[in-house]
N, C-alpha and C positions, 0 to 999 in steps of 0.2 A: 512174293506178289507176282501175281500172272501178268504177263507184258501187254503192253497195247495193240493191237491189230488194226490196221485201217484198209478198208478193204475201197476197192473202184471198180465201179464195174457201168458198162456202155451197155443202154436199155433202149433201144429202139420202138420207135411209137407211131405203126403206122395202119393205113386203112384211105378209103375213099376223102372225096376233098368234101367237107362240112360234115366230117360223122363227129366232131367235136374234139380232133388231136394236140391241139394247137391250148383247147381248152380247159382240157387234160393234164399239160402240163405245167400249163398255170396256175393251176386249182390247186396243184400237187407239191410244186416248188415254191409260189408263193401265198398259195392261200385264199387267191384273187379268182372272180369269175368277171368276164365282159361279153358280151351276147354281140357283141360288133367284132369279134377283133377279124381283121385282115388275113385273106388267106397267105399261108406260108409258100413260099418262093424257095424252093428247092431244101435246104435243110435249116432247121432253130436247133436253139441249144438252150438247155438248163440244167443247173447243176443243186442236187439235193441230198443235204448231209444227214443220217439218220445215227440214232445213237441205238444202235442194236442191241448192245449190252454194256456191264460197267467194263469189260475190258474190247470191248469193239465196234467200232464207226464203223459206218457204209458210207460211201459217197459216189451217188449214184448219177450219171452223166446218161440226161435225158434226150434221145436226139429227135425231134418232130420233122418227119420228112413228107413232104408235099404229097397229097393224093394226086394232085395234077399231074403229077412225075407219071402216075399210070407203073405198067411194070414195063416196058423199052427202054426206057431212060435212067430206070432204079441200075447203079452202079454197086459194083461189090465196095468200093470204097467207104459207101455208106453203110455195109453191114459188117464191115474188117471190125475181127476182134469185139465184138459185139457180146454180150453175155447172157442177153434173153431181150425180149421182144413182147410187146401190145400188141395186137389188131385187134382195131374197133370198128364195129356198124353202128348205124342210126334205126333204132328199133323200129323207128315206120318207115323206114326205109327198105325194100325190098333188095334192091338193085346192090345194095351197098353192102347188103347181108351175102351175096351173090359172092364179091367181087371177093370178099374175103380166103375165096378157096384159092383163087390166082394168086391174092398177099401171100398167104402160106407157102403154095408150090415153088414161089419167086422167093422166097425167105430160105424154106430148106434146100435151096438148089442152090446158094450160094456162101451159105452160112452153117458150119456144123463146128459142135463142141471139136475140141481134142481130140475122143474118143470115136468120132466119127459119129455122133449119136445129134438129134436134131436141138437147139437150144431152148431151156422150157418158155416158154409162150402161153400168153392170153389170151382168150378172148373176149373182149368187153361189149356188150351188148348195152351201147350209151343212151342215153333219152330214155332211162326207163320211166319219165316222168310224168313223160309224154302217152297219147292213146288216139286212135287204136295203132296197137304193133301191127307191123304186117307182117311179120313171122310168128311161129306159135314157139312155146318153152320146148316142146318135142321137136323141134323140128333145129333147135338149134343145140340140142345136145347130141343129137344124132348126129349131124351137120360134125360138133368137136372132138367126139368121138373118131369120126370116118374120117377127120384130116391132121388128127394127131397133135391136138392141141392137150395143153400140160390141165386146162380146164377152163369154165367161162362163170360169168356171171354179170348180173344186169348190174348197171351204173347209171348217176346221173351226177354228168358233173355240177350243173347248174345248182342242183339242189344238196352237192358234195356227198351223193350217198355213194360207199364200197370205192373211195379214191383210194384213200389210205389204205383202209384194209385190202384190197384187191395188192397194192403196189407191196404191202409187205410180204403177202402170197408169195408174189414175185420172187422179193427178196430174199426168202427163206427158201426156194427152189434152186436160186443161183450161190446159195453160201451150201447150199447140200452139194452142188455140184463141184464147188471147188473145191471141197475137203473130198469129195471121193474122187477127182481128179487128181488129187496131192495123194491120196494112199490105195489110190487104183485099186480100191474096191467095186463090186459088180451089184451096182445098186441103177434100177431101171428108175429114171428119173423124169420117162416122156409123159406121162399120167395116162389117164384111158379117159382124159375127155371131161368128168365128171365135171356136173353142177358142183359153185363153189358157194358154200351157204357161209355168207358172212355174218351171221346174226350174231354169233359172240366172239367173233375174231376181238371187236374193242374190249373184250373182258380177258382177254391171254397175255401172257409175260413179256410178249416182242416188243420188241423196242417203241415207244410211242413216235410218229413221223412228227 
């Protein structure tokens, strides 16, 4: 009988103040949406146990850090040991679509695998629920492409569409990384940016959230 593996890993979830971070991780760890909640004051915490498979748990430690923080005040303390990363905009949001290339540059400049390689990263394009976007579908994969994102894809939390599935994307980006970490294999792990079509993510083997 194969032994149990419990795996932890720090997922950093960050992006401008109201592109929905806070609400993201609500949605995600308990299930819950609030169209009020209070902005976050420098960092939150939640903690989400996934059953991966029948021999191994994830338990994923969510950290929501203040858009208000800006990048001056963003400390490495908050991206220490980290193992992959969100950045969200607000699809009518121009500005906030903007700021995401500073989250990134401020992300890789402080945070790398092991291997010196950047940690795989999101981008979530939130409010897809909402209209009109003020960025177009081209203009933001070119956008993840050009700044080295693992891939992107539109979400709403409100409406829970691509939480789950986007977040096990994730997870299966950061369980590839730590088995080729462990057998120092040369496997390119930073993606090339691509649209993430979740439409039948909910019909595949991964662990249900």
């Amino acid at each position: 009988m194969v032994g149990h593996h419990d795996h932890m890993f720090k997922v950093l979830i960050i992006g401008d103040a109201t592109v929905g971070k806070t609400s993201l991780v609500q949605r995600y760890a308990n299930d819950s949406f609030n169209k009020h909640y209070k902005s976050t004051v420098g960092v939150d915490f939640a903690l989400k146990v996934v059953q991966w498979s029948d021999s191994e748990t994830v338990r994923l430690q969510l950290w929501d850090i203040a858009g208000q923080e800006r990048f001056t005040s963003m400390t490495r303390l908050y991206y220490k040991e980290a193992s992959a990363c969100v950045i969200m905009f607000d699809v009518t949001s121009v500005s906030t679509f903007t700021s995401c290339q500073k989250w990134k540059q401020d992300l890789d400049s402080k945070l790398r695998l092991p291997d010196g390689n950047p940690v795989p990263c999101l981008l979530l394009a939130n409010k897809c629920d909402l209209y009109p976007w003020s960025v177009t579908r081209e203009e933001i994969d070119r956008f993840s492409k050009e700044n080295g994102f693992t891939g992107w894809t539109e979400t709403s939390v409100k409406e829970n569409k691509n939480i789950n599935e986007s977040m096990r994307v994730l997870i299966e980006k950061m369980m590839i990384t730590t088995t080729t970490l462990l057998s120092d294999k040369e496997i390119s792990l930073s993606g090339q940016g691509d649209y993430i079509n979740l439409k039948d993510a909910t019909t595949s083997n991964w662990g249900c959230c």
